[in-house]
NUVEXNU-431803 format. One record per residue (C-alpha): residue in three letters; x, y, z; residue number from 1. Coordinates in nm, 2 decimals, decimal comma. Example, Ala and Ser with C-alpha at 12.3 -4.5 7.8 and 13.67 -1.06 7.14 Angstrom:
# NUVEXNU-431803
pt residuo=ALA	east=1,23	north=-0,45	up=0,78	num=1 .
pt residuo=SER	east=1,37	north=-0,11	up=0,71	num=2 .
# end
This chain:
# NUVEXNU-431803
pt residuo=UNK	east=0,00	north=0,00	up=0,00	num=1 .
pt residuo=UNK	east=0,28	north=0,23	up=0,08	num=2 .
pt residuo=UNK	east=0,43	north=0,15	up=-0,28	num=3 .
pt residuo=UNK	east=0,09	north=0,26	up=-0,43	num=4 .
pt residuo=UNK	east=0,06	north=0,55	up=-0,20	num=5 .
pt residuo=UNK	east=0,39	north=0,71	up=-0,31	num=6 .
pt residuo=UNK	east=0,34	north=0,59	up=-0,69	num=7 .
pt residuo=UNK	east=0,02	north=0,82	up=-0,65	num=8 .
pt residuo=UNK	east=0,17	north=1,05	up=-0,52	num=9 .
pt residuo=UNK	east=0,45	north=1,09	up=-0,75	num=10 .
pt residuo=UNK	east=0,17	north=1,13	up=-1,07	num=11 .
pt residuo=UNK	east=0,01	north=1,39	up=-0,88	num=12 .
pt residuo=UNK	east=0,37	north=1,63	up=-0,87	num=13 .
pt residuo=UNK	east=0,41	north=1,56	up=-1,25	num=14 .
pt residuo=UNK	east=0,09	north=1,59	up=-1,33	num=15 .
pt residuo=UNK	east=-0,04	north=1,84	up=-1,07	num=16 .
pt residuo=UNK	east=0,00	north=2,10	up=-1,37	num=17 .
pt residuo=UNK	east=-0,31	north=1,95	up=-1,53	num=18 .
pt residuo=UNK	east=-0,53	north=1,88	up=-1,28	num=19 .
pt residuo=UNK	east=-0,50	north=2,28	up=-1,13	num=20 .
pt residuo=UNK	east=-0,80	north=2,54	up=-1,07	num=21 .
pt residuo=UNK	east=-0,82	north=2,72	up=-1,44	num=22 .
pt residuo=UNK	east=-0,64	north=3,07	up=-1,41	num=23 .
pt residuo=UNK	east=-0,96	north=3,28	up=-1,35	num=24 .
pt residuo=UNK	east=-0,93	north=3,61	up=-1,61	num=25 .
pt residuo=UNK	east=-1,15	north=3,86	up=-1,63	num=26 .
pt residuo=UNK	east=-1,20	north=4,16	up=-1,92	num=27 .
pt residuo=UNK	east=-1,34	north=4,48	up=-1,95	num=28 .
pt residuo=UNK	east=-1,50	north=4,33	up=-2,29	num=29 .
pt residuo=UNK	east=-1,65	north=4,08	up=-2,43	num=30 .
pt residuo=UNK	east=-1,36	north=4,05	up=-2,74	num=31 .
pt residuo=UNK	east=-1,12	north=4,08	up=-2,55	num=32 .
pt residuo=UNK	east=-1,26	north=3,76	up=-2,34	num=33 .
pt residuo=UNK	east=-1,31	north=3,58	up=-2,68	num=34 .
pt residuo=UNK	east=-0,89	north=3,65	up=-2,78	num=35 .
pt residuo=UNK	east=-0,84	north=3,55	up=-2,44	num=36 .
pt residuo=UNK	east=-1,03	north=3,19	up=-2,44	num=37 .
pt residuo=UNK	east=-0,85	north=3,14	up=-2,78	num=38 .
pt residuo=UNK	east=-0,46	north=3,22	up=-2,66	num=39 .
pt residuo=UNK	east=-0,58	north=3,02	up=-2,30	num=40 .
pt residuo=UNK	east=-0,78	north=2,71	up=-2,41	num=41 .
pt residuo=UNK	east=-0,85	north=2,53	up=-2,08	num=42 .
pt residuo=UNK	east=-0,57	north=2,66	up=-1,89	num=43 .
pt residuo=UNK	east=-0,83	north=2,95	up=-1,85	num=44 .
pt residuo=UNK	east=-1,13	north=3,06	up=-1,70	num=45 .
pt residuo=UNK	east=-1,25	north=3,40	up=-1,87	num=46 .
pt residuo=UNK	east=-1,55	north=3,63	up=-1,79	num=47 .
pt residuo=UNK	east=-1,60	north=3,98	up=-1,95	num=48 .
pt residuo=UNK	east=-1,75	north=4,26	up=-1,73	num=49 .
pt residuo=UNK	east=-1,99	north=4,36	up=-2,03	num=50 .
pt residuo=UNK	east=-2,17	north=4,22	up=-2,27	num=51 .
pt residuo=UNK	east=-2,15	north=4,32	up=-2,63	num=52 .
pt residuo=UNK	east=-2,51	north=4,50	up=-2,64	num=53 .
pt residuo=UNK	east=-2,36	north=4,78	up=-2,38	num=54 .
pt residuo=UNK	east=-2,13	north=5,10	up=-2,49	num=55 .
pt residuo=UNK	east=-1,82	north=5,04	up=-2,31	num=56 .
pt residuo=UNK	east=-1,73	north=5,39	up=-2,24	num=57 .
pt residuo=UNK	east=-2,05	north=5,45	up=-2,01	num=58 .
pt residuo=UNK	east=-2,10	north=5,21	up=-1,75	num=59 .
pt residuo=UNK	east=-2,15	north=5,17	up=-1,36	num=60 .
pt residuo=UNK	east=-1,91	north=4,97	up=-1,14	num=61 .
pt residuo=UNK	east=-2,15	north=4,74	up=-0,99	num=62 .
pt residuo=UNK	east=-2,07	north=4,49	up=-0,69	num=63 .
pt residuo=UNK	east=-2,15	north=4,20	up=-0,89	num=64 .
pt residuo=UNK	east=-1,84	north=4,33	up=-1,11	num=65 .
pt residuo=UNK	east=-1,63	north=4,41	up=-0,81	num=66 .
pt residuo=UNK	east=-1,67	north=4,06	up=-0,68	num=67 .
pt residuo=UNK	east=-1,55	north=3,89	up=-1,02	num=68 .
pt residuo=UNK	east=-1,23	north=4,16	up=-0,99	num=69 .
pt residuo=UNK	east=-1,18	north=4,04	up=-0,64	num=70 .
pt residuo=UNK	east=-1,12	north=3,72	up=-0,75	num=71 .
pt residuo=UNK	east=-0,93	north=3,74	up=-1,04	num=72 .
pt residuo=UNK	east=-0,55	north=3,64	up=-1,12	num=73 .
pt residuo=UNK	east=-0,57	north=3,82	up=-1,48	num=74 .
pt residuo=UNK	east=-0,74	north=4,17	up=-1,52	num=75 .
pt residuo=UNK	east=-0,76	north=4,24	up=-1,89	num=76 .
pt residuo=UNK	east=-0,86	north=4,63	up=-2,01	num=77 .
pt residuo=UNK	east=-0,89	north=4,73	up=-2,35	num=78 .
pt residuo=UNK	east=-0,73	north=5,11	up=-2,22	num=79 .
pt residuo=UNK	east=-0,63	north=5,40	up=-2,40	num=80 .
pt residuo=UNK	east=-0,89	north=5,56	up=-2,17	num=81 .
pt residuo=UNK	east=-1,20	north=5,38	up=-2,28	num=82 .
pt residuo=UNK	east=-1,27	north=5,25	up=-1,96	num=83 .
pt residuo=UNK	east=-1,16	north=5,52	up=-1,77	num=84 .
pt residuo=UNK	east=-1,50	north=5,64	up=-1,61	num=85 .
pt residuo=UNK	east=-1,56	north=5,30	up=-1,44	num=86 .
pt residuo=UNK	east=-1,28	north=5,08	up=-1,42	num=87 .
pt residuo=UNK	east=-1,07	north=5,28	up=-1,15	num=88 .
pt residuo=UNK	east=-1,35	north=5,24	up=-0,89	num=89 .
pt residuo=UNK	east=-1,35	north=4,85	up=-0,95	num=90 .
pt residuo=UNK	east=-0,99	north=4,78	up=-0,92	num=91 .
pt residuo=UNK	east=-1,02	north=4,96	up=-0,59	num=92 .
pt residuo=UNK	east=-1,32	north=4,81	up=-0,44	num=93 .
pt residuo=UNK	east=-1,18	north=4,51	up=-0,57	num=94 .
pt residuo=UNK	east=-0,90	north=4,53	up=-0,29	num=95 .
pt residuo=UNK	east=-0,74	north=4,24	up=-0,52	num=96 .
pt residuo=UNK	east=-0,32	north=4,35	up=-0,48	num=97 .
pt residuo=UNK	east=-0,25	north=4,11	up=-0,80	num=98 .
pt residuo=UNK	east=-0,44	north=4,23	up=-1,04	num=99 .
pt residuo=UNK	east=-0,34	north=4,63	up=-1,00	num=100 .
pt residuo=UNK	east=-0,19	north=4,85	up=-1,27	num=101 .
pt residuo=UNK	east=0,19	north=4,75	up=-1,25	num=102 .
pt residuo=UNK	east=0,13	north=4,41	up=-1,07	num=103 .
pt residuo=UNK	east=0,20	north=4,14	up=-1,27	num=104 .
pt residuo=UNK	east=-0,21	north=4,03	up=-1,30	num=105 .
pt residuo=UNK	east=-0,28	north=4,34	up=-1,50	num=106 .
pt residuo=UNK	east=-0,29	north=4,39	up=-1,88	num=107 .
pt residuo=UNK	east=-0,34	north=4,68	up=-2,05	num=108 .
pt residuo=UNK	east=-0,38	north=4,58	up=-2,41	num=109 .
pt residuo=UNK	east=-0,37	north=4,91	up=-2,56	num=110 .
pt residuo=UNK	east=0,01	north=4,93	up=-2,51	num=111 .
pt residuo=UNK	east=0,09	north=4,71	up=-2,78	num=112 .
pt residuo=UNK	east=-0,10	north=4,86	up=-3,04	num=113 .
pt residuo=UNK	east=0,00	north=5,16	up=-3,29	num=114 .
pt residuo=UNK	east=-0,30	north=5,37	up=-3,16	num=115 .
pt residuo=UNK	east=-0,51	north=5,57	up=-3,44	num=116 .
pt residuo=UNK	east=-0,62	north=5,94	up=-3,43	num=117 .
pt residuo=UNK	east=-0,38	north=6,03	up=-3,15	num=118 .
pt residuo=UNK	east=-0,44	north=6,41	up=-3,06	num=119 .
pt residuo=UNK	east=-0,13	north=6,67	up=-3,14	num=120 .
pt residuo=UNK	east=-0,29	north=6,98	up=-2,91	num=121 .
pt residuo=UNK	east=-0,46	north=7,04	up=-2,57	num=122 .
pt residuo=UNK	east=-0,80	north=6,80	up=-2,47	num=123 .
pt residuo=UNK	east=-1,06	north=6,88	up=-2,28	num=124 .
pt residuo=UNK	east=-1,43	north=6,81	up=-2,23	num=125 .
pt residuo=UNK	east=-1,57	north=7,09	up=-2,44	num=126 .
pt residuo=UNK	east=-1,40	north=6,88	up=-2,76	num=127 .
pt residuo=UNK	east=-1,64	north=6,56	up=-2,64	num=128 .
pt residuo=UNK	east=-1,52	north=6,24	up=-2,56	num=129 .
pt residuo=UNK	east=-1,19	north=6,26	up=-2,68	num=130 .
pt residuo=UNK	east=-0,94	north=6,00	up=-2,56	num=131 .
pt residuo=UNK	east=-0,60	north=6,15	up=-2,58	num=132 .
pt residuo=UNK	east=-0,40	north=5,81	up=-2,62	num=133 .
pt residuo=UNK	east=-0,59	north=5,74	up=-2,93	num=134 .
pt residuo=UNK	east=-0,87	north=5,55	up=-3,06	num=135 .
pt residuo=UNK	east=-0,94	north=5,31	up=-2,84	num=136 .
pt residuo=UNK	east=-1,13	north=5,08	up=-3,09	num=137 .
pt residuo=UNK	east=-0,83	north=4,90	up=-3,22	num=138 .
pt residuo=UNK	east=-1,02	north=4,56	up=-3,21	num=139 .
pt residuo=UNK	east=-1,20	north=4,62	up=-3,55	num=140 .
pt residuo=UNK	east=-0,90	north=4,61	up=-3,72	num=141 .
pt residuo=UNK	east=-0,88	north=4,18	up=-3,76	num=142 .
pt residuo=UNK	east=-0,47	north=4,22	up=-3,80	num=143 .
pt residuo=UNK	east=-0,48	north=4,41	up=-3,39	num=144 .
pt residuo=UNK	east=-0,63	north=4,09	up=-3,32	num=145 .
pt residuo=UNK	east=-0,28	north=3,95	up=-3,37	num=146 .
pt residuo=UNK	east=-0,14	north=4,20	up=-3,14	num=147 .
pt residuo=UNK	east=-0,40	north=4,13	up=-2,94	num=148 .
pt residuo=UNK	east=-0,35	north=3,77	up=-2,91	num=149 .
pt residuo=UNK	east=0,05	north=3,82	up=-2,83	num=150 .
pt residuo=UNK	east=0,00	north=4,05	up=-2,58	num=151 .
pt residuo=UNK	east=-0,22	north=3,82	up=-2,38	num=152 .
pt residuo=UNK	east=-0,01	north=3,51	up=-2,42	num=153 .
pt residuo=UNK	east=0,29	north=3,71	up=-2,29	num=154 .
pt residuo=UNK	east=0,11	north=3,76	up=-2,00	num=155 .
pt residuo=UNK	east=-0,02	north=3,41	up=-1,91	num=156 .
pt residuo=UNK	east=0,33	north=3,27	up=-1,97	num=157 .
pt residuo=UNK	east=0,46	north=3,52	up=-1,71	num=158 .
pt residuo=UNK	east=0,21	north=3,38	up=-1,48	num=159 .
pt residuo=UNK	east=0,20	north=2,99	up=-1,64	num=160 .
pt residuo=UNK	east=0,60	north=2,96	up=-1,75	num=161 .
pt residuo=UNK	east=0,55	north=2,59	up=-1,71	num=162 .
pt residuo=UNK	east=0,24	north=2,64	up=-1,97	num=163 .
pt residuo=UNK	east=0,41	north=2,82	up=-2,22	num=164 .
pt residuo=UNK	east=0,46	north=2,58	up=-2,45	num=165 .
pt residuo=UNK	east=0,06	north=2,53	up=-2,47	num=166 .
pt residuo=UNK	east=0,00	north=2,92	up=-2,49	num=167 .
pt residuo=UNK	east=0,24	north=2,94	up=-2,76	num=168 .
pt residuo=UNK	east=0,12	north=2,62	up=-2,95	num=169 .
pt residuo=UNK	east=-0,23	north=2,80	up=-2,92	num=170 .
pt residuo=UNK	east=-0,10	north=3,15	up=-2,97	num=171 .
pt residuo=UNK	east=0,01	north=2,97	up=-3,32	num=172 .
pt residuo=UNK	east=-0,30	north=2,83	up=-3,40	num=173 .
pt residuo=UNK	east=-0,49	north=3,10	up=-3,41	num=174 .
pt residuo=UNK	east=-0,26	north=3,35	up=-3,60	num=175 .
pt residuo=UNK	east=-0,29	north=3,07	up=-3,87	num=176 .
pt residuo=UNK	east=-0,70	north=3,07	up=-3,81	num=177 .
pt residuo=UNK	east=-0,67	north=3,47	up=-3,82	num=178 .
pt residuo=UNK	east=-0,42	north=3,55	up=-4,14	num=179 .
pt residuo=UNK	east=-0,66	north=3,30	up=-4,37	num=180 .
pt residuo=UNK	east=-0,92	north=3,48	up=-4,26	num=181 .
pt residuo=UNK	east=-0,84	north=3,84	up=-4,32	num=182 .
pt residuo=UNK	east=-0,73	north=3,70	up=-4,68	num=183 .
pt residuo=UNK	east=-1,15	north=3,58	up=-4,70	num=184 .
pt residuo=UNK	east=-1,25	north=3,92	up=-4,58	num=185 .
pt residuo=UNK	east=-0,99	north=4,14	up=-4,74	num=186 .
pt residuo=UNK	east=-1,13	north=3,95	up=-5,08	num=187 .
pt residuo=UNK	east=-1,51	north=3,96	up=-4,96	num=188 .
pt residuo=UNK	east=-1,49	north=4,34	up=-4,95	num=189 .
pt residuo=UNK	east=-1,24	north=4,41	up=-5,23	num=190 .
pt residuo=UNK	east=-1,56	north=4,48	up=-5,47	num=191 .
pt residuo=UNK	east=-1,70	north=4,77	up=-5,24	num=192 .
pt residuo=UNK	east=-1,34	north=5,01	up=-5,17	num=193 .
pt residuo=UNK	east=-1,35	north=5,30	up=-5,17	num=194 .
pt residuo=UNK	east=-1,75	north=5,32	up=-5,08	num=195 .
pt residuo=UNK	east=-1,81	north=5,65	up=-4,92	num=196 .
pt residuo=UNK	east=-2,02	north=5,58	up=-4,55	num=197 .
pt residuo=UNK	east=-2,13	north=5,82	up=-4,25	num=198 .
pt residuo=UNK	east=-2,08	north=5,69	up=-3,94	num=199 .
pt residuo=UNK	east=-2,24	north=5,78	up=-3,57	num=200 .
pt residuo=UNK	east=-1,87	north=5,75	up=-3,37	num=201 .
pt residuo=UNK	east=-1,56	north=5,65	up=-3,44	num=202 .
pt residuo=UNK	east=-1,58	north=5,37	up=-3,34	num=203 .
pt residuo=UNK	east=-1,53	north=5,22	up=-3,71	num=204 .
pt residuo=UNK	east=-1,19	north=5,38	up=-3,80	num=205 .
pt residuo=UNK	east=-0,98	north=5,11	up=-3,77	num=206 .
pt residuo=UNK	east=-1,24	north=4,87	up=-3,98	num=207 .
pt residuo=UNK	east=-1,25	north=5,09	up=-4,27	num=208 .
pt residuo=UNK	east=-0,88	north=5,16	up=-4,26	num=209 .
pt residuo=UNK	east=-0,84	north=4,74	up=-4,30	num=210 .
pt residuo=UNK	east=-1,11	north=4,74	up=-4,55	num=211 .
pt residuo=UNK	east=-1,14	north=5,02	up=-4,73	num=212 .
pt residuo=UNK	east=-1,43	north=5,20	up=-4,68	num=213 .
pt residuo=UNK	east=-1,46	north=5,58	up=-4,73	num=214 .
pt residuo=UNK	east=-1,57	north=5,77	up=-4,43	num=215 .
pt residuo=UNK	east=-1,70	north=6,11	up=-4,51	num=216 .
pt residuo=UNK	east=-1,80	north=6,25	up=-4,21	num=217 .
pt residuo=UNK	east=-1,95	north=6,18	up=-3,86	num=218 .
pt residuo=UNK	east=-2,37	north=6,20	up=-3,72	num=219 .
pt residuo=UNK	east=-2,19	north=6,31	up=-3,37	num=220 .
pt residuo=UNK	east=-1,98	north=6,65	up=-3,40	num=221 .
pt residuo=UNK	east=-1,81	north=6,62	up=-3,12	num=222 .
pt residuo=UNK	east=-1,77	north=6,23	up=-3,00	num=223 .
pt residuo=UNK	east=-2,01	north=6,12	up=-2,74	num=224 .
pt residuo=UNK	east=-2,27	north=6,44	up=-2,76	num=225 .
pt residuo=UNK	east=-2,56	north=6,44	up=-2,98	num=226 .
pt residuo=UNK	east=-2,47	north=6,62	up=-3,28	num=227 .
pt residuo=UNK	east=-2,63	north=6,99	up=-3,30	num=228 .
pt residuo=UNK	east=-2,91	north=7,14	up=-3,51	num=229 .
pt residuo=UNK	east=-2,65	north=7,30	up=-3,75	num=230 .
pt residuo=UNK	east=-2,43	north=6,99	up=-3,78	num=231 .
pt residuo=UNK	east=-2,73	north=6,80	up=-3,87	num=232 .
pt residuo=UNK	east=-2,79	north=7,08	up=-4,18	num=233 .
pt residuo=UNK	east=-2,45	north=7,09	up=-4,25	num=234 .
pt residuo=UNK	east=-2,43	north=6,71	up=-4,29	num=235 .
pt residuo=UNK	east=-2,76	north=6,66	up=-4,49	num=236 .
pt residuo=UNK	east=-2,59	north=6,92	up=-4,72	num=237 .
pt residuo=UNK	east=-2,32	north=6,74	up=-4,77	num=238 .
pt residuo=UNK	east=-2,43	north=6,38	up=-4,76	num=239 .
pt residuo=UNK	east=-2,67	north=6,51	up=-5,06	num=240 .
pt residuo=UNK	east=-2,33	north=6,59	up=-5,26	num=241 .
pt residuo=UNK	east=-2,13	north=6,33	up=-5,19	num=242 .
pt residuo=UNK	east=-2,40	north=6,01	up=-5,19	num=243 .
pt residuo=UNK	east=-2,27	north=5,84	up=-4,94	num=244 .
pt residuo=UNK	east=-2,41	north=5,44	up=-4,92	num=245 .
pt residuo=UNK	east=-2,45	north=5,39	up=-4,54	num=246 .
pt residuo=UNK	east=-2,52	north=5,56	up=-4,23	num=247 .
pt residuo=UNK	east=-2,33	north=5,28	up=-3,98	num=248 .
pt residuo=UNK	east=-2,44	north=5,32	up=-3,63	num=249 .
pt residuo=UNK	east=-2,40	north=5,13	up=-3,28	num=250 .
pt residuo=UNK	east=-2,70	north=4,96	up=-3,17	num=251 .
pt residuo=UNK	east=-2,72	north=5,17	up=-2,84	num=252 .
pt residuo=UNK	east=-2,71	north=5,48	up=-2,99	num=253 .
pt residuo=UNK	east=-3,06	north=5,64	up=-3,07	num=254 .
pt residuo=UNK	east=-3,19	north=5,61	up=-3,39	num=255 .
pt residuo=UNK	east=-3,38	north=5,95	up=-3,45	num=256 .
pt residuo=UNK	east=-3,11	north=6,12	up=-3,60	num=257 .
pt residuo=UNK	east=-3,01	north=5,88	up=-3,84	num=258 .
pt residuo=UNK	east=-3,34	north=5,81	up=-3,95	num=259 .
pt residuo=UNK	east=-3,35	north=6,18	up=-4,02	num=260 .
pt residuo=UNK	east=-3,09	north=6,19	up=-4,23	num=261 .
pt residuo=UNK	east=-3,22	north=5,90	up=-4,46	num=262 .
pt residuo=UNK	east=-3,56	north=6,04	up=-4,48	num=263 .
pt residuo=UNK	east=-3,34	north=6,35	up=-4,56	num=264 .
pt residuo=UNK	east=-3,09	north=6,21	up=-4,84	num=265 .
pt residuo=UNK	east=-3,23	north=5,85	up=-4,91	num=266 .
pt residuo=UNK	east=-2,92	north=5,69	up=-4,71	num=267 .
pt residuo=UNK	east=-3,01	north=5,39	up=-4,56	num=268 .
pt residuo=UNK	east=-2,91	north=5,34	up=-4,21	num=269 .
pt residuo=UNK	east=-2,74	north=5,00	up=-4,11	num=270 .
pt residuo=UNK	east=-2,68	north=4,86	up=-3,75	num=271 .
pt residuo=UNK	east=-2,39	north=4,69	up=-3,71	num=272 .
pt residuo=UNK	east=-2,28	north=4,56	up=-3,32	num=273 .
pt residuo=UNK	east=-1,89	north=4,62	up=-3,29	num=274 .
pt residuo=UNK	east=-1,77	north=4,36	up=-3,09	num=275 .
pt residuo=UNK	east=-1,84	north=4,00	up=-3,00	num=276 .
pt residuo=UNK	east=-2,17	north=3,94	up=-2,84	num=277 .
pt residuo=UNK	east=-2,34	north=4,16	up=-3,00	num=278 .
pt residuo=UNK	east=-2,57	north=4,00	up=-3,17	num=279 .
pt residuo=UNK	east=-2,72	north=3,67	up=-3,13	num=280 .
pt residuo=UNK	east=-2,45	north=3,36	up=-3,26	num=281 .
pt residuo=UNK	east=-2,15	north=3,61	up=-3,28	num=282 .
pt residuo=UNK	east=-1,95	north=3,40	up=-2,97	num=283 .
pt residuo=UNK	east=-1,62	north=3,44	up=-3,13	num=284 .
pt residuo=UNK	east=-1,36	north=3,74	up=-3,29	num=285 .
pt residuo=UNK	east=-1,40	north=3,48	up=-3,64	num=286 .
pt residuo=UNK	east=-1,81	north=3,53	up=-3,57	num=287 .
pt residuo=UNK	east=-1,75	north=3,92	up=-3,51	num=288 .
pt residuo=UNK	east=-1,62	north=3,96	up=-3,87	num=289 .
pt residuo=UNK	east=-1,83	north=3,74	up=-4,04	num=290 .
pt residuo=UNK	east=-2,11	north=3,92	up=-3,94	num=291 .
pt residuo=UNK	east=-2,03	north=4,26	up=-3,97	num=292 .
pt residuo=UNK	east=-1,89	north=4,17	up=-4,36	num=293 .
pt residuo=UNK	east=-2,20	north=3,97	up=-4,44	num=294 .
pt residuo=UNK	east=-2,42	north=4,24	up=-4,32	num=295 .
pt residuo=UNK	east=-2,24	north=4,52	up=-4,50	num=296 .
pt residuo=UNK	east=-2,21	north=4,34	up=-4,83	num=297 .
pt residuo=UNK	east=-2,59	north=4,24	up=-4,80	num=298 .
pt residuo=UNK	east=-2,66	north=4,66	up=-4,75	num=299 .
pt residuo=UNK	east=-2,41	north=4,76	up=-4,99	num=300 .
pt residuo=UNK	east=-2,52	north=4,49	up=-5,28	num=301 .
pt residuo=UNK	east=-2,88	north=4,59	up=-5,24	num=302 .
pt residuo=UNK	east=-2,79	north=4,94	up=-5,30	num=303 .
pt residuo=UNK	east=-2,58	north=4,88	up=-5,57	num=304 .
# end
């Protein structure tokens, strides 16, 4: 019995790896999450602190979210100021010493990304929402999502070095899964570059950078405050000239203004969910681009 005791024993130290509690990580969104589970596989356990139908600049720091902080070992944010309204208040109440900015349990992705629209002069509030890092929306961009990826698998082998070989086997696997598919999307959209589009925020620069889409001009003014009367003039006046396809909008903005300016030019507005979640069946970064493709060829080819 002793033998078999300290045979068992013996498998448990080699393979006490394998049988350990899933790293518990937690994200600010839900694409982030999705990257996260991809780079991870089981050694994970992810949760996102939003869903995808929620704007991610404007939300409460709820004790239900302070209690998943609280328990993380990985705190993932997408930064570049996009969660700075609510995010603060969580890592504190989360009185988690781990997963604090400069601990090693904290990740702010935004640092290895090349940052669009980066302000050259002064910000403040009177110019809107302005983040002065840069465009925080660097996920819609499919080739960030590499970035993305490495930047989270450096992490967890900092905190798994005796994992790294999985991370980096399944850090592999879905750069491979990733650069085939920005070939099928690059070559999906090739027909429509150049299309000129309004869009509500800027939340889409990065997507029509990667794709090719023509952004003329903005329904908000200043970002995150309902554009004015005399934008709204202005930009019927020159949405008439310039015949723009689309009016792309986030699904929690209002849709009174937009309507407007279709009834106004003949523009036809399309909702599109930027990240993961979304929309029902879009559980993955693949499913994110699918979908927002698909639904902008389907517009785009109708109004051909």
């Amino acid at each position: 019995m002793k033998k078999i005791f300290a045979i068992l024993v013996a498998i448990f130290l080699i393979k006490g790896l394998a049988w350990a509690a899933p790293l518990r990580v937690v994200t600010t969104t839900e694409d982030l999450a999705a990257i996260a589970r991809e780079v991870g596989g089981s050694l994970v356990e992810v949760e996102s602190l939003t869903r995808g139908i929620q704007d991610p600049h404007f939300l409460e720091a709820r004790p239900s979210m302070i209690l998943k902080v609280s328990r993380a070992d990985l705190f993932i944010e997408v930064g570049a100021e996009l969660e700075i309204g609510w995010v603060l208040p969580l890592l504190i109440g989360a009185r988690n010493p781990a997963i604090q900015p400069g601990m090693p349990g904290f990740l702010d992705v935004s640092n290895s990304i090349e940052l669009l629209e980066v302000p050259t002069g002064r910000v403040d509030r009177s110019q809107g929402d302005v983040h002065s890092l840069g465009n925080p929306h660097y996920h819609l961009d499919p080739g960030n999502g590499k970035a993305i990826a490495q930047s989270i698998a450096k992490k967890l082998v900092d905190l798994l070095p005796n994992q790294s070989e999985t991370i980096n086997q399944n850090l592999k696997e879905f750069n491979r899964k990733l650069d085939e598919a920005i070939i099928r999307w690059k070559n999906r959209m090739k027909p429509y570059e150049g299309t000129k589009v309004v869009t509500y925020h800027k939340s889409w620069s990065y997507f029509v950078k990667r794709f090719g889409l023509n952004v003329i001009d903005y329904v908000e003014d200043k970002p995150g405050i309902p554009p004015s009367p005399a934008h709204i003039n202005q930009l019927i006046t020159e949405m008439k000239q310039e015949k723009p396809k689309l009016i792309i909008m986030e699904p929690w903005f209002s849709r009174s203004i937009p309507d407007l300016l279709s009834r106004e030019t003949g523009t036809k507005v399309l909702v599109l969910p930027p990240t993961v979640g979304g929309v029902e069946g879009v559980k993955t970064y693949f499913d994110l681009f699918d979908y927002l493709i698909g639904q902008l060829i389907s517009a785009l080819s109708q109004g051909a």
